[in-house]
DSSP file (Angstrom, degrees, kcal/mol; ACC not computed):
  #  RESIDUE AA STRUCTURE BP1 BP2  ACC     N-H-->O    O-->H-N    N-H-->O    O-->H-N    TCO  KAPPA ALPHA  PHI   PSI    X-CA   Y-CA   Z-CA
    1    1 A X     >        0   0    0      0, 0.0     4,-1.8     0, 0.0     3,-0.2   0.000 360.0 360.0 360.0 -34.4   19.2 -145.4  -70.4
    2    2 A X  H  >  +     0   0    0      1,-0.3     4,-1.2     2,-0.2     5,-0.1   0.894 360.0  45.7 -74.0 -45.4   19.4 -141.6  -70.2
    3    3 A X  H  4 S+     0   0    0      2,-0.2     4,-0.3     1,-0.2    -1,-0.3   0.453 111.2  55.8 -98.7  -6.4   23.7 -141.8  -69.9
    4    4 A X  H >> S+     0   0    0     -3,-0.2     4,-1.6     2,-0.2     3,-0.8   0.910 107.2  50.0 -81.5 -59.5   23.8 -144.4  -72.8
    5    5 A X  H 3< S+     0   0    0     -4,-1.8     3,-0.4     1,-0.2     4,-0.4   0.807 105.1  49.0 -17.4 -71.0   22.3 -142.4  -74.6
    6    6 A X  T 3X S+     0   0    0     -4,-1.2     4,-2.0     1,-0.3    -1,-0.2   0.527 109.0  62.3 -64.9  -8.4   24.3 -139.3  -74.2
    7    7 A X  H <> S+     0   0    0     -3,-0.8     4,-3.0    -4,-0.3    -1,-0.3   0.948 103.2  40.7 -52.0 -74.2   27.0 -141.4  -74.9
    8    8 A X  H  X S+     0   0    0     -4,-1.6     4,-1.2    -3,-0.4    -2,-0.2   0.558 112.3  61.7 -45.1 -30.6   26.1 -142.3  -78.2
    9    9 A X  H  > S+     0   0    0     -4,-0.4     4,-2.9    -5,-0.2    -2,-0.2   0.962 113.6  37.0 -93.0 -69.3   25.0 -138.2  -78.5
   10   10 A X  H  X S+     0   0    0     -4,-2.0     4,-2.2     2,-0.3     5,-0.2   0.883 115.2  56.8 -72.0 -27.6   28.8 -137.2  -77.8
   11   11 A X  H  X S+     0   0    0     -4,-3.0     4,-3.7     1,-0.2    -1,-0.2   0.957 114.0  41.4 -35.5 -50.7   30.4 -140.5  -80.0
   12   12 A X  H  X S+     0   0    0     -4,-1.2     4,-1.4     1,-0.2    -2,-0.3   0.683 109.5  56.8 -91.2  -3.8   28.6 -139.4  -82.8
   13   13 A X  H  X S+     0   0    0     -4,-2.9     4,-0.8     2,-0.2    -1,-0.2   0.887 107.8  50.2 -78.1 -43.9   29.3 -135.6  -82.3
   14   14 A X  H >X S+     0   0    0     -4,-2.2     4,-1.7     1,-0.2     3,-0.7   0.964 103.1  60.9 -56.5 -53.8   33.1 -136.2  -82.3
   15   15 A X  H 3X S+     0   0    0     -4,-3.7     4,-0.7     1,-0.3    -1,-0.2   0.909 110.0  39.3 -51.8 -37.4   32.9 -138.2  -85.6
   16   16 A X  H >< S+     0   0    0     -4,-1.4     3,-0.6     1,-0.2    -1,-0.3   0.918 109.2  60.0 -75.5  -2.8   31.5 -135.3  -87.4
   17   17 A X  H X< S+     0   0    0     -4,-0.8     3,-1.3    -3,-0.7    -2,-0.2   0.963  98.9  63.5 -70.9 -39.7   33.8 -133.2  -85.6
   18   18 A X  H 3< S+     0   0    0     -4,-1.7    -1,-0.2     1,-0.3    -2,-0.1   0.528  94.5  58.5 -38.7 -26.1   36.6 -135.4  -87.2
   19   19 A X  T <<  +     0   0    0     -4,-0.7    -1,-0.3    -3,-0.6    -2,-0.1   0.153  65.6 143.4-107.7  17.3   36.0 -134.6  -90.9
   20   20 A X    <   -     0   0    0     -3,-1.3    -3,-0.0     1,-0.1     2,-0.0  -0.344  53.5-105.4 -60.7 131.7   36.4 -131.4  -91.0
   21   21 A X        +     0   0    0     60,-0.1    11,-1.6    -2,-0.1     2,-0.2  -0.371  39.0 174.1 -78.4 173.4   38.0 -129.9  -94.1
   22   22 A X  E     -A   31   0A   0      9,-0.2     2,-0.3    10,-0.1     9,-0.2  -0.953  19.9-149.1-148.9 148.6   41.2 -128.8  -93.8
   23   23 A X  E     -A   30   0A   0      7,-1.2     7,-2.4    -2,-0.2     2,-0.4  -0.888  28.0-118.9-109.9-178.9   43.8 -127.3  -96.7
   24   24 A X  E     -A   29   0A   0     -2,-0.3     2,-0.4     5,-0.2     5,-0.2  -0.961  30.7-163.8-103.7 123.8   47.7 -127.8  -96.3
   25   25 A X  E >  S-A   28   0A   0      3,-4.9     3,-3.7    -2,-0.4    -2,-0.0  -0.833  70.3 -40.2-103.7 156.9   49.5 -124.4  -96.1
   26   26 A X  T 3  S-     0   0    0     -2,-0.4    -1,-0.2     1,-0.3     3,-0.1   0.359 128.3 -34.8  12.7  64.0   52.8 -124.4  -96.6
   27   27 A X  T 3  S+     0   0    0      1,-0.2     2,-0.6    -3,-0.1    -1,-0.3   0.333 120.8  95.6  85.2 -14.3   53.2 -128.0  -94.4
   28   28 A X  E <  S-A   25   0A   0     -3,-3.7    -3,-4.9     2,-0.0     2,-0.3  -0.904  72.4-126.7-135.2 157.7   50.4 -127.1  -91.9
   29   29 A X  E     -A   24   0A   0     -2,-0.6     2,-0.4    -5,-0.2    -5,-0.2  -0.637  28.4-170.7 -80.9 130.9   46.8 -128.1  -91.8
   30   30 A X  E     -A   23   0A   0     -7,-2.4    -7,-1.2    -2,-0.3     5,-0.1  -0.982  28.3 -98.7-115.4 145.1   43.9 -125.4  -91.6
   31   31 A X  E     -A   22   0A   0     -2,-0.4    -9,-0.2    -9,-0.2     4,-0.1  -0.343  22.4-131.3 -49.7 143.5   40.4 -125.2  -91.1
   32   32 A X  S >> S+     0   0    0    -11,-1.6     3,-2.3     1,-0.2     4,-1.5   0.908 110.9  59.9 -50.5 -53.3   38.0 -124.8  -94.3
   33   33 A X  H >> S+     0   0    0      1,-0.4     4,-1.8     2,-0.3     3,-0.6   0.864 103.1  58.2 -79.1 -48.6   36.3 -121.8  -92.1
   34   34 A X  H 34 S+     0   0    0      1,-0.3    -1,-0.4     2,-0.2    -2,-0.2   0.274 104.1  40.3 150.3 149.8   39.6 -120.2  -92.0
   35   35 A X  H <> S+     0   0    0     -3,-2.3     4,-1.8     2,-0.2    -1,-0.3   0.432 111.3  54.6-102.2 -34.1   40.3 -119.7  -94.8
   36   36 A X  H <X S+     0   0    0     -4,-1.5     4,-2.7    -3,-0.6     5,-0.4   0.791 111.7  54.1 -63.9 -25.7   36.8 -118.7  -96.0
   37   37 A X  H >X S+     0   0    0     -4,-1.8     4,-2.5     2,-0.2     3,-0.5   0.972 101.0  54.2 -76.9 -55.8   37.2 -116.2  -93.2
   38   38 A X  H 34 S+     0   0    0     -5,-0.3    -2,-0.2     2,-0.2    -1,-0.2   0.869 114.5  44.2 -36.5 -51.1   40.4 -114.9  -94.5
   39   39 A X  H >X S+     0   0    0     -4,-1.8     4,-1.9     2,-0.2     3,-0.6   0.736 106.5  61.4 -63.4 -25.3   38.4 -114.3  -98.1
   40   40 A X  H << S+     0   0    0     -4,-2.7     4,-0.4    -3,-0.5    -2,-0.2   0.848 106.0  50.9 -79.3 -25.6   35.4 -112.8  -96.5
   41   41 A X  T 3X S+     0   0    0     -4,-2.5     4,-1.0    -5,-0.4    -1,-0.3   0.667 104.6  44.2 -95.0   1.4   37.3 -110.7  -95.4
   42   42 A X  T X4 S+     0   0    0     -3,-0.6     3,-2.4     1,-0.2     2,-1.3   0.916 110.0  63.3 -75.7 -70.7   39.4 -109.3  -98.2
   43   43 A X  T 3X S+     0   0    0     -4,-1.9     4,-1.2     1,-0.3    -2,-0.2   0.256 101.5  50.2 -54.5  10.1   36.4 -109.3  -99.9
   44   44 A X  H 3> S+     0   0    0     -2,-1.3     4,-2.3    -4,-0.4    -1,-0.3   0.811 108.7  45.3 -91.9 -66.9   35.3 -106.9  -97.4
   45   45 A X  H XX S+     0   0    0     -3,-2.4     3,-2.4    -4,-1.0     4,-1.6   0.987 113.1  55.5 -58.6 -66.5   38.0 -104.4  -97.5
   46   46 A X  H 3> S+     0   0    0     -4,-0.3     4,-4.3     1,-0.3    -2,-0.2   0.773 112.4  44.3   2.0 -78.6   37.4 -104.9 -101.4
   47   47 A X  H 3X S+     0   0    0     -4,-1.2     4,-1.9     1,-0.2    -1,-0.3   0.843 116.0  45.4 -47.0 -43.7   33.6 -103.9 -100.6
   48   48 A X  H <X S+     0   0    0     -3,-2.4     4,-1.8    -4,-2.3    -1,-0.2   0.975 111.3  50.5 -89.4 -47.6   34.5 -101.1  -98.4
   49   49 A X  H >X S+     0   0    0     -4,-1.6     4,-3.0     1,-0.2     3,-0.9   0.984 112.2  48.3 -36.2 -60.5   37.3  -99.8 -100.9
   50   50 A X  H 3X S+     0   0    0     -4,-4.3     4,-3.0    -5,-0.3     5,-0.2   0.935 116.1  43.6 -49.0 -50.6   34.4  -99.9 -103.8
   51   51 A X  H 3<>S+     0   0    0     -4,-1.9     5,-3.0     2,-0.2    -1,-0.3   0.735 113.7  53.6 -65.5 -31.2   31.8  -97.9 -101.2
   52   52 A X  H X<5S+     0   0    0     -4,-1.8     3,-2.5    -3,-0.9    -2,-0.2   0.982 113.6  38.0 -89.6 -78.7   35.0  -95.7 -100.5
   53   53 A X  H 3<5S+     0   0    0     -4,-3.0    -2,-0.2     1,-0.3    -3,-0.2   0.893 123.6  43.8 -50.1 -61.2   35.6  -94.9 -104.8
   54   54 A X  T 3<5S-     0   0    0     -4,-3.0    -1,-0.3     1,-0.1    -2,-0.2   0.681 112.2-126.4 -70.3 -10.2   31.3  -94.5 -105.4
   55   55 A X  T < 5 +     0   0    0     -3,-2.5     2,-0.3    -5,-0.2    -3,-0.2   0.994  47.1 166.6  68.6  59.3   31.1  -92.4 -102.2
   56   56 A X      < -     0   0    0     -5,-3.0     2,-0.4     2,-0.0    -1,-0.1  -0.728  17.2-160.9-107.4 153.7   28.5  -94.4 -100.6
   57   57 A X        -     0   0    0     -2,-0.3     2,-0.7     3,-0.0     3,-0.0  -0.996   2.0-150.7-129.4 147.3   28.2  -93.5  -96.9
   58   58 A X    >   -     0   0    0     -2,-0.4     3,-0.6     1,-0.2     6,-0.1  -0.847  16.5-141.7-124.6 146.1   26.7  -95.5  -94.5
   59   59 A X  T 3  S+     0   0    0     -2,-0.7     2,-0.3     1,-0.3    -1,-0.2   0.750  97.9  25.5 -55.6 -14.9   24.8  -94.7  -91.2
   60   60 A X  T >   +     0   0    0      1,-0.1     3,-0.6     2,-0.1    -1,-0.3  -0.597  59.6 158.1-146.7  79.8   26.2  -97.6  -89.3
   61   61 A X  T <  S+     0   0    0     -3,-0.6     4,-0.4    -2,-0.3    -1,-0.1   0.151  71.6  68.2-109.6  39.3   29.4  -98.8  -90.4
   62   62 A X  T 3  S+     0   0    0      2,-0.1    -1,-0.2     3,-0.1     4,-0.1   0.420 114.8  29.8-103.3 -22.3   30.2 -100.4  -87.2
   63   63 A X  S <  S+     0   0    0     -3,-0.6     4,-0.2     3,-0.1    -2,-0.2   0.240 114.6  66.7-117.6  -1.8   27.5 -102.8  -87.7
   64   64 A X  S  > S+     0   0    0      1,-0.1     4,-0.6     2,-0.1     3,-0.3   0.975 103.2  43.1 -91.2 -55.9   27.8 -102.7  -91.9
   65   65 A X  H  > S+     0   0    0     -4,-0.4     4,-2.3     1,-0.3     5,-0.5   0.739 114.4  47.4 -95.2 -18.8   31.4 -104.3  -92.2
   66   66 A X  H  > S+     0   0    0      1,-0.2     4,-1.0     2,-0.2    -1,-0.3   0.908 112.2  44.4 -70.0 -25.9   31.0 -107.1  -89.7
   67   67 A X  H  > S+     0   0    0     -3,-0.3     4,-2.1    -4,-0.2    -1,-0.2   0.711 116.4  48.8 -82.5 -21.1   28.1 -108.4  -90.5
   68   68 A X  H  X S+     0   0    0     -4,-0.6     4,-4.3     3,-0.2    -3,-0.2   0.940 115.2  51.1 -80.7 -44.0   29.4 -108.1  -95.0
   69   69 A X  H  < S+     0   0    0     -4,-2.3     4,-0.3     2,-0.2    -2,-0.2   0.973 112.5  40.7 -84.0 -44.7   32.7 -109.9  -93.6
   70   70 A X  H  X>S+     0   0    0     -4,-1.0     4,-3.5    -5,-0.5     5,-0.7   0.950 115.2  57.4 -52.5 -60.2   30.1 -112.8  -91.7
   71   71 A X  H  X5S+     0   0    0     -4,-2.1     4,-1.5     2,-0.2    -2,-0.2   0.846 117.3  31.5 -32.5 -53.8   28.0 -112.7  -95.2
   72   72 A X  H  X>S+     0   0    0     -4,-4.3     4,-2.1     1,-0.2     5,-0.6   0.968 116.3  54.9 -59.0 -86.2   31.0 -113.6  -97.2
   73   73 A X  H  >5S+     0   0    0     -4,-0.3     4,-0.8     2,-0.2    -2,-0.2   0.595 113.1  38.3  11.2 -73.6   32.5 -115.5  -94.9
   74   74 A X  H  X5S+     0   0    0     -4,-3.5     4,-4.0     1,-0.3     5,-0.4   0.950 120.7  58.9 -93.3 -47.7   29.2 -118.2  -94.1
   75   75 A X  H  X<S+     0   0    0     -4,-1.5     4,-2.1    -5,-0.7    -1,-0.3   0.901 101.1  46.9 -25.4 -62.6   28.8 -117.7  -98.2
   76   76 A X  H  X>S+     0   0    0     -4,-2.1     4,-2.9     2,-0.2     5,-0.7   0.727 110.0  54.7 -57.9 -22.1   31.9 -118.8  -99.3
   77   77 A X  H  X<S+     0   0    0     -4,-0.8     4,-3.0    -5,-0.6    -2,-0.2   0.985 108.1  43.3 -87.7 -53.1   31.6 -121.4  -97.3
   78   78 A X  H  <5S+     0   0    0     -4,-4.0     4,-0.3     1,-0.2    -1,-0.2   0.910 116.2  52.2 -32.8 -41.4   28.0 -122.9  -98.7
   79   79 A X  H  <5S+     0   0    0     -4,-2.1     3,-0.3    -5,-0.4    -2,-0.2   0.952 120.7  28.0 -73.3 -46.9   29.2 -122.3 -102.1
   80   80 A X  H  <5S+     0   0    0     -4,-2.9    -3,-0.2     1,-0.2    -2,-0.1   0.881 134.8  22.7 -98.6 -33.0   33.0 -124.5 -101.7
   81   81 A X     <<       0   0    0     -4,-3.0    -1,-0.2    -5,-0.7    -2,-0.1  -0.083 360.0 360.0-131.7  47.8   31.9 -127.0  -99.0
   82   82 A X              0   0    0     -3,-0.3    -1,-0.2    -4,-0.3    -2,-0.1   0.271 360.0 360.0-140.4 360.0   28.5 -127.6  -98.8
């Protein structure tokens, strides 16, 4: 009963896996993620440029720009495919 189960577990785990969006660049297929990753992360340099021009400094900006580039990143991605 236990391995029918998990059977059924990993069927239906492929299928969603299957539907993933995708765009066509230029003749090849990518993942939605990215490409959201690819904007979170301009917008990032964007963000860090902008911090750069107001003079903003930050104590930790080993931990500030990965975590803005994720922010965008898992953002963009609620906002277009969600």
């Amino acid at each position: 009963m236990i391995i029918t189960n998990g059977i059924y577990g990993v069927a239906a785990f492929a299928l969603l896996l299957s539907r993933a969006p995708s765009f066509d660049i230029l003749g090849s297929f990518f993942p939605a993620w990215l490409v959201c990753l690819a904007v979170g992360l301009l917008l990032t340099v964007a963000a860090y440029w902008l911090l750069l021009r107001v003079r903003v400094v930050l104590a930790l900006p080993v931990l500030a720009y990965p975590s803005l580039t994720a922010l965008l990143t898992f953002a963009l991605w609620l906002a277009f495919f969600r």
